[in-house]
C-alpha positions as CSV (number, residue, x, y, z in Angstrom):
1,X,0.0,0.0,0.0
2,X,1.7,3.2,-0.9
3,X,2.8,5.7,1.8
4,X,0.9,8.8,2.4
5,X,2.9,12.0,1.1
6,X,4.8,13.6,3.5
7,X,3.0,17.1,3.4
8,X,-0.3,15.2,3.8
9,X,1.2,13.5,7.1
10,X,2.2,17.4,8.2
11,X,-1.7,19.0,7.5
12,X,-3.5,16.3,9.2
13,X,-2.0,17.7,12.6
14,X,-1.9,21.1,11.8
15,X,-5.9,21.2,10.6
16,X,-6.6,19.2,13.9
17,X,-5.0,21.9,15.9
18,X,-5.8,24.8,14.0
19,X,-9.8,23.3,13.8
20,X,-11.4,24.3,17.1
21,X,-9.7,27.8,17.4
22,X,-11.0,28.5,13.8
23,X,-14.6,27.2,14.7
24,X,-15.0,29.4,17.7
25,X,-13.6,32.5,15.0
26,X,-16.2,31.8,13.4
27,X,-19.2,30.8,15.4
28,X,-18.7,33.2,17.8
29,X,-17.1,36.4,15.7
30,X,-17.3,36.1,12.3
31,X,-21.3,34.9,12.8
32,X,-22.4,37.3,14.7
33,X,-20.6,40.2,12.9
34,X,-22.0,39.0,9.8
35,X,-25.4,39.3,11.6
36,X,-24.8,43.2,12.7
37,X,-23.4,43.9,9.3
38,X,-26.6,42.2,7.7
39,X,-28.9,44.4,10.0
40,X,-27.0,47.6,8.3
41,X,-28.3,47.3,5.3
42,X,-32.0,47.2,7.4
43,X,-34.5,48.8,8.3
44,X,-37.3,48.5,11.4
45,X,-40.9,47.5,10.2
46,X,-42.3,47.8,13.6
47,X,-43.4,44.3,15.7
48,X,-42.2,42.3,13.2
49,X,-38.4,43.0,13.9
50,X,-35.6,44.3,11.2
51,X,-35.7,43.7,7.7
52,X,-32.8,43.4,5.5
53,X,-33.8,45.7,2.8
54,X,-30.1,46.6,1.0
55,X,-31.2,49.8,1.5
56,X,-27.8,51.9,2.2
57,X,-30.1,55.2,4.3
58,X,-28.7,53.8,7.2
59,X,-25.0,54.9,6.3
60,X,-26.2,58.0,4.5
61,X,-27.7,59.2,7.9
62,X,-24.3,58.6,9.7
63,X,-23.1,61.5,6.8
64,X,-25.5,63.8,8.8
65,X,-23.1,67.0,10.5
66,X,-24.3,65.8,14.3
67,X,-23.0,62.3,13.8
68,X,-19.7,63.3,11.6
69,X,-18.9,65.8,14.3
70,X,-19.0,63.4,17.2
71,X,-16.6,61.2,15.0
72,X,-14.6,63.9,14.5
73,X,-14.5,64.4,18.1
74,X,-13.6,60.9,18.2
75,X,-11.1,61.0,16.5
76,X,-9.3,64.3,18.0
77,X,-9.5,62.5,21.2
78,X,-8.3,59.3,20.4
79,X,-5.5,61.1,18.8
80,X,-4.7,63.8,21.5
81,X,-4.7,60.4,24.1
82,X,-2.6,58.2,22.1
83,X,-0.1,61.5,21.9
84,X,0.3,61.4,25.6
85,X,0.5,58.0,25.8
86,X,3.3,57.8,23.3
87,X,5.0,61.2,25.1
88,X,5.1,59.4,28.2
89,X,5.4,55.9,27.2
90,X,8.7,55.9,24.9
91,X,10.5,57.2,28.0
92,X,8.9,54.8,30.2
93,X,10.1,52.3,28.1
94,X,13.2,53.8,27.2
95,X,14.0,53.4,31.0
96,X,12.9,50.0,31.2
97,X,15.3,49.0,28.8
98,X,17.8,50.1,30.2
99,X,17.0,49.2,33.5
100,X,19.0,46.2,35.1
101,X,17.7,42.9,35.0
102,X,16.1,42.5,38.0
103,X,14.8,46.2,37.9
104,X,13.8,45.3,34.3
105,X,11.3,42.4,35.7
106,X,10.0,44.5,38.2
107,X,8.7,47.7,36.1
108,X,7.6,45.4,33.7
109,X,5.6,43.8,36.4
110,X,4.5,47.3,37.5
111,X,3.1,48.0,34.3
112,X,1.3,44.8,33.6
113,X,-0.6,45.2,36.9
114,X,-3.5,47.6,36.0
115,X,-4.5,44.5,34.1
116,X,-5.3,42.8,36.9
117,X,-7.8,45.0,37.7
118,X,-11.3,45.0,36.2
119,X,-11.1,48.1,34.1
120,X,-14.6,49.6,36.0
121,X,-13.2,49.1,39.0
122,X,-10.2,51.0,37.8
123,X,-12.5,53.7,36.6
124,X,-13.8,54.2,39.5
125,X,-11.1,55.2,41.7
126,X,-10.1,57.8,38.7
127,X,-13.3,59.4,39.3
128,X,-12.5,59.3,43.2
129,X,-9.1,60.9,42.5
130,X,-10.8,63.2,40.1
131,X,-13.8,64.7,41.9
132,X,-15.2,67.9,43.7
133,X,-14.1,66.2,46.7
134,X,-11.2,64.2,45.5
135,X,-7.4,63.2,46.5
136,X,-6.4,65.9,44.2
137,X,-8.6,69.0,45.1
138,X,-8.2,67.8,48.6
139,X,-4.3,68.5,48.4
140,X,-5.3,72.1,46.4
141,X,-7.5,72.8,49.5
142,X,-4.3,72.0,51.6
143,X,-2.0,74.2,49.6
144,X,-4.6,76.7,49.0
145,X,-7.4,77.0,51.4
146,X,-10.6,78.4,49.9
147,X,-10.1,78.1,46.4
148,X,-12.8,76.4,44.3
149,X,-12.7,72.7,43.3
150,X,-11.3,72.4,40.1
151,X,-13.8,71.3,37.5
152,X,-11.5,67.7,36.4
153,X,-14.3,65.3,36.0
154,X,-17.0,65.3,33.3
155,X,-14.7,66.9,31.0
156,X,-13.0,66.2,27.9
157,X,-9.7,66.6,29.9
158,X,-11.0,63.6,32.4
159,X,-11.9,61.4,28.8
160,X,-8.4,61.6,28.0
161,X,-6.8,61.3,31.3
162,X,-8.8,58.2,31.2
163,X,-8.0,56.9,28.2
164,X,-4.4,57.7,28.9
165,X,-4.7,55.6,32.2
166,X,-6.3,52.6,30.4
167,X,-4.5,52.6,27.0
168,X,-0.6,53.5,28.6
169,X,0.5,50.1,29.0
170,X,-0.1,49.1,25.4
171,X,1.9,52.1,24.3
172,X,5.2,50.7,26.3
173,X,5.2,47.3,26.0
174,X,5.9,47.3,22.3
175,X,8.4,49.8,22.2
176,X,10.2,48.4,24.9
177,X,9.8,45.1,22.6
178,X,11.5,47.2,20.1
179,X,13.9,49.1,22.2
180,X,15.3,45.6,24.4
181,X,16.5,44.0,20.8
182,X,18.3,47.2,19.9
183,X,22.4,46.5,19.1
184,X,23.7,48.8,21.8
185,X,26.9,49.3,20.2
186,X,24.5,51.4,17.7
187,X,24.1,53.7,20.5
188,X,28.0,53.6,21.7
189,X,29.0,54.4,18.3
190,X,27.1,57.4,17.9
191,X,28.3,59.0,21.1
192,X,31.4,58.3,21.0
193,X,31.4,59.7,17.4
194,X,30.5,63.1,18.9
195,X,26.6,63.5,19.2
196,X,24.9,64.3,22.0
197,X,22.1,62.4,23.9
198,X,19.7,63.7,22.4
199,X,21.1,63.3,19.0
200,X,21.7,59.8,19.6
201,X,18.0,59.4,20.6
202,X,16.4,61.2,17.3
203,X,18.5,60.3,15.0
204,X,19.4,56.8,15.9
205,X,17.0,55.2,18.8
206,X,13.9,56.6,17.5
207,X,14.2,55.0,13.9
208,X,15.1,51.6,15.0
209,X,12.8,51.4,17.6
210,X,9.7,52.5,14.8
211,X,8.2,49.3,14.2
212,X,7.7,49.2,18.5
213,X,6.6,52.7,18.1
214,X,4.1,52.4,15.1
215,X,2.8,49.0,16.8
216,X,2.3,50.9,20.3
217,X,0.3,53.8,18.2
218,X,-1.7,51.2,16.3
219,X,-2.8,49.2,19.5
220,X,-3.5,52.2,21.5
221,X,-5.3,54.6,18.9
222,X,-8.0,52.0,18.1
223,X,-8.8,50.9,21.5
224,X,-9.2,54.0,22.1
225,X,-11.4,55.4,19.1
226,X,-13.8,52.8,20.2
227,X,-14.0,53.5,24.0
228,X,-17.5,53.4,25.4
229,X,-16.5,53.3,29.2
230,X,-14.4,55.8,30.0
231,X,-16.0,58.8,28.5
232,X,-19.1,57.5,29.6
233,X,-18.0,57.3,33.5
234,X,-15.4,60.5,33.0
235,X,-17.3,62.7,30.5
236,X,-20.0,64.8,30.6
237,X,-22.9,65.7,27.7
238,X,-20.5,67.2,25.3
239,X,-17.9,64.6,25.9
240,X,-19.6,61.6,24.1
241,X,-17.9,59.4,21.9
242,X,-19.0,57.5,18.9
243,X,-19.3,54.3,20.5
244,X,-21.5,56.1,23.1
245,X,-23.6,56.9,20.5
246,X,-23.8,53.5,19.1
247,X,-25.0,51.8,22.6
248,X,-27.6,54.3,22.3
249,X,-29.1,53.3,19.1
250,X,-29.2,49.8,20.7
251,X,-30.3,50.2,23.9
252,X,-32.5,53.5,24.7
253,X,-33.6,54.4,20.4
254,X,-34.1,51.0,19.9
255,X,-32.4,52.0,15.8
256,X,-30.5,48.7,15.3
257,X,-30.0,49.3,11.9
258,X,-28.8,52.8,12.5
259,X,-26.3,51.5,15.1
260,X,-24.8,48.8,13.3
261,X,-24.2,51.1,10.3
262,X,-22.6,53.7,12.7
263,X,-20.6,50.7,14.3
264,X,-19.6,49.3,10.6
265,X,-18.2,52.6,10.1
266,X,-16.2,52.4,13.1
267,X,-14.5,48.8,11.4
268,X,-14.3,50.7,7.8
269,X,-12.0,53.0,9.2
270,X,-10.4,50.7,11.8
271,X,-9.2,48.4,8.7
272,X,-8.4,51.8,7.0
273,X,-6.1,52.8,9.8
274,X,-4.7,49.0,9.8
275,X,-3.8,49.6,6.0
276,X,-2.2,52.8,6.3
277,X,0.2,51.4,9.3
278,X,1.1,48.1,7.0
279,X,2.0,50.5,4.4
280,X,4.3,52.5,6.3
281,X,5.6,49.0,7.6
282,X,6.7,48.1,4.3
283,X,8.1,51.6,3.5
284,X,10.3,51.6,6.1
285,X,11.3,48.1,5.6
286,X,12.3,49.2,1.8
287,X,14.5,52.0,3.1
């Protein structure tokens, strides 16, 4: 009896392992995905549930100026949020880096532990920090005595304190990824060639350590674009976010056509964003 090709003796495990990881995929994501993307292209017809129509009025409404602005907004503070995070991240993990071993295990410890925590609970005590009666207008009432609380909560400035908090640790683990596989002697070269710190970091630590730095943008602006419980908890009326919107169509209008098109845009531009950062992968890879 002939012997079974070698490459069909190397699928038979592979589909056998890969088989019930792709099944939940698709029972589970894909399915139900496909079922909100279905309802987009519907419309309510009362009792009798959602039709799927093919009608595309659901996506021309999210063109209105109300909704465009609030994903505007979105956007701005998704952006201004994964700035800070990057501004105080790189450092962060900069120092890690650098750090000696042992240190090095225990900082990366220290910022893997706000994953321990549920992220509501974590919430929470930002908003007792934050508050009229909070840690920190407790110590300005120290320093100053009489002076009114200032206003930090149900703000935009407490939305992207918030989504700073949250999003941080995905901005410095994969630049420190990047940055702990860095040739050192890179680094040595360059001072001892004459250029200063600072020098060294622009011109030589910063470009290596761009895939880490792109990946930590990528991973931290989309989690945050699509926030629903921090600037619910933090913000106030004019600090809504898109996604805020969207559990709105769902829950309290009852529009789940509306809000699946509103949430399908969120994906359009979530794949767009995850296009534009593989292209400027592969540019930099070709210089």
């Amino acid at each position: 009896m002939p012997s079974r090709h070698p490459r069909a003796r190397e699928i038979g495990p592979f589909l056998a392992i890969l088989g019930p990881p792709a099944a939940w995929f698709l029972l589970f994501f894909v399915a139900p995905m496909a079922v909100v993307w279905a309802y987009s292209f519907g419309s309510n017809v009362g009792a009798a549930g959602i039709e799927i129509t093919g009608t595309f009025l659901n996506y021309a409404r999210t063109l209105e100026p109300v909704y465009l602005g609030i994903l505007a907004k979105s956007f701005g503070i998704a952006a201004i949020a994964t700035l800070a995070c990057l501004l105080l991240g790189f450092p962060v993990a900069l120092a890690i880096s650098f750090a000696p071993a042992r240190l090095r295990t225990l900082l990366l410890v220290a910022i893997m532990l706000p994953f321990w925590t549920n992220l509501l609970i974590r919430t929470y005590a930002l908003m007792a920090v934050l508050r009229d009666q909070g840690l920190v207008n407790q110590a300005v009432e120290a320093v100053a005595p009489g002076l009114a609380p200032l206003p930090l909560l149900h703000n935009n400035f407490a939305v992207i304190l918030g989504l700073v908090y949250v999003h941080l640790p995905f901005m410095v683990l994969p630049i420190y990824a990047a940055l702990d596989r860095l040739d050192r002697s890179l680094l040595e070269a360059s001072l001892d060639l004459g250029a200063s710190h600072l020098d060294t970091i622009f011109r030589i630590l910063v470009p290596l350590a761009r895939p880490g730095i792109l990946a930590g943008l990528l991973l931290t602006f989309i989690p945050a674009l699509g926030s629903y419980l921090t600037p619910d908890l933090l913000g106030g009326p004019d600090s809504q976010m898109i996604a805020n919107i969207i559990e709105r169509q769902f829950k309290r209008a009852n529009d789940w056509p509306f809000g699946a098109a509103l949430a399908f845009v969120l994906v359009y531009l979530t794949l767009f964003v995850l296009a534009a950062q593989g292209l400027l992968r592969r540019r930099g890879e070709a210089e």
